[in-house]
C-alpha positions, -999 to 999 in steps of 0.1 A, spaced: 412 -558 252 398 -534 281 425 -507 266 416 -512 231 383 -490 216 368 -508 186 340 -503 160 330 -524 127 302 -513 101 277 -539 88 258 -542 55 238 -570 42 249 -592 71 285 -592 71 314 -565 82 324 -545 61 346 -520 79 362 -513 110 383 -486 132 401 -492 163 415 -465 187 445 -472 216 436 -459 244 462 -471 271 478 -438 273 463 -397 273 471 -391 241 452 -417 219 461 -436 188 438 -446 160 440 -473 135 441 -496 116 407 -485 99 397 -508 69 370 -507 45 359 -533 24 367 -528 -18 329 -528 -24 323 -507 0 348 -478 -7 336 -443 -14 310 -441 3 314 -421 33 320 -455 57 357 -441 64 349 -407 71 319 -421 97 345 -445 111 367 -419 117 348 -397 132 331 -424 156 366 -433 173 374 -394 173 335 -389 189 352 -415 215 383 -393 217 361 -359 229 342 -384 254 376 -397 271 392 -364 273 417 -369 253 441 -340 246 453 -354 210 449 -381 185 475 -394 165 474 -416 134 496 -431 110 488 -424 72 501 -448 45 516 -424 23 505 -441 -10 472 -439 -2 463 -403 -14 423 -404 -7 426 -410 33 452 -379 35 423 -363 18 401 -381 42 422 -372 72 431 -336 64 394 -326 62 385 -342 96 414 -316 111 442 -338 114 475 -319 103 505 -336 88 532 -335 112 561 -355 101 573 -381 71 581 -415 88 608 -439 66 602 -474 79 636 -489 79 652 -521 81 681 -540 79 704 -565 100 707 -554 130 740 -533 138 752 -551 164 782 -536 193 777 -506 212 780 -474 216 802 -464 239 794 -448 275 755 -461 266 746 -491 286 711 -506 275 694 -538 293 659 -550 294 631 -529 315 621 -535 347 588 -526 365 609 -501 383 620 -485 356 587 -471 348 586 -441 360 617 -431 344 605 -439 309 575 -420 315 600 -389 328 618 -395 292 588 -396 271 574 -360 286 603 -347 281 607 -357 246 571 -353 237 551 -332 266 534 -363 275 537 -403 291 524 -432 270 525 -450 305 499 -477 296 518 -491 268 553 -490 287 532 -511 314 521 -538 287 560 -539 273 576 -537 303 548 -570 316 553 -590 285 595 -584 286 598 -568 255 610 -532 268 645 -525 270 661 -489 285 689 -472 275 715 -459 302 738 -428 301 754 -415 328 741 -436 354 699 -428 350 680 -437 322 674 -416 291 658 -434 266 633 -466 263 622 -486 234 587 -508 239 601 -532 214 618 -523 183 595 -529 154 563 -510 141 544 -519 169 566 -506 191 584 -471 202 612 -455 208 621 -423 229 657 -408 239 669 -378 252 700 -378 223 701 -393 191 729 -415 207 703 -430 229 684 -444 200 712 -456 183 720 -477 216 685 -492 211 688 -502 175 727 -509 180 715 -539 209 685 -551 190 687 -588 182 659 -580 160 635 -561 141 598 -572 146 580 -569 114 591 -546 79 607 -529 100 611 -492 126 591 -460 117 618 -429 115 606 -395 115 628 -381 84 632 -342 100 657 -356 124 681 -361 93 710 -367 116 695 -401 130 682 -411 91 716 -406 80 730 -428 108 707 -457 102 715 -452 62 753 -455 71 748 -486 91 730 -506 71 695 -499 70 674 -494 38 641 -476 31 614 -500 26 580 -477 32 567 -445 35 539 -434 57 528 -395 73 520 -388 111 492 -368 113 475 -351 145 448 -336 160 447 -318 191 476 -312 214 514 -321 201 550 -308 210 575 -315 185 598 -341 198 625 -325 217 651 -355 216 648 -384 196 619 -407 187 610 -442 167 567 -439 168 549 -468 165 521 -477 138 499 -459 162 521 -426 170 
């Protein structure tokens, strides 16, 4: 894909690594980066990494973001000494969906229209647009926006770890995962700090099933509202 940077490291003949970095929107996200078992420890993550951030610098990007697997103590290592700097604990959760509503929210599937206006919400909440990958959703009918008041305040790509989540309230998220019919995948990534929203989703039936770390580099505004990331950011 045109909006999708990749790179994969050979030896003997066969790959043995590779990174990827999102690029549909400013700010860019990279992962997943894997190395081979044989291969490990010895230097091909770091160079991997820094060949997607070398790609970073040439777009003009103002910040990359990546999702770290907490468990995985030697790429927070990795990570940390290329500059990234930890930024939030993400709790993937899942459960049955909720079901009902909440009242005076209204959510509905996206329409091209309603671009613009998840792009005004995702500035707000995070001093930047991840319009590309609002285009994509919003194209393939997975988006869905969230309503309050009579103009929208919050969007979700799809709910799932591909996907993200942005509202100007907590009670805009809890719309989102209140009408999902759905989970894609193990689950939603929940930054922990906004303990108000991780208490909610304990109360209502979702369960902890992973841990991972956002980690950045570059430009980054603590979410002002609310927020699900995606495996990316």
């Amino acid at each position: 894909m045109p909006e999708f940077y990749s790179v994969v490291a050979e030896s003997g003949g066969r790959i043995v690594g590779s990174n990827f970095l999102d690029e549909r929107s400013s700010v860019v996200g990279v992962g997943p980066v894997t190395v081979a078992p044989d291969a490990q420890d010895s230097g091909l993550g770091r160079a991997l990494m820094r060949d997607v951030m070398e790609r970073a610098g040439r777009l003009g990007a103002p910040g990359i973001r990546l999702v770290q697997a907490t468990y995985h103590t030697r790429s927070l290592s990795l990570y940390a000494k290329l500059g990234f700097q930890v930024r939030d604990l993400l709790a993937c959760v899942n459960g049955l969906a909720p079901g009902g509503e909440l009242p005076g929210y209204r959510t509905r599937p996206a329409l091209p229209s309603d671009v613009a206006a998840c792009d005004e919400a995702c500035r707000y909440v995070h001093g930047h647009d991840r319009h590309g990958e609002v285009t994509d959703a919003v194209a393939r009918g997975s988006a869905v926006v969230v309503e309050h008041q009579g103009r929208v305040t919050g969007y979700a790509t799809s709910l799932g770890l591909f996907g993200h989540a942005v509202g100007e309230t907590d009670e805009d998220i809890q719309a989102l995962l209140l009408s999902a019919e759905r989970f894609d995948g193990p689950g939603v990534l929940l930054p922990t700090s906004n303990a108000e929203l991780f208490s909610w989703c304990l109360s209502h039936g979702f369960r902890v099933v992973a841990l991972s770390t956002l980690m950045t580099v570059g430009f980054y505004q603590p979410p002002k509202g609310a927020s699900l990331p995606s495996v990316f950011f």
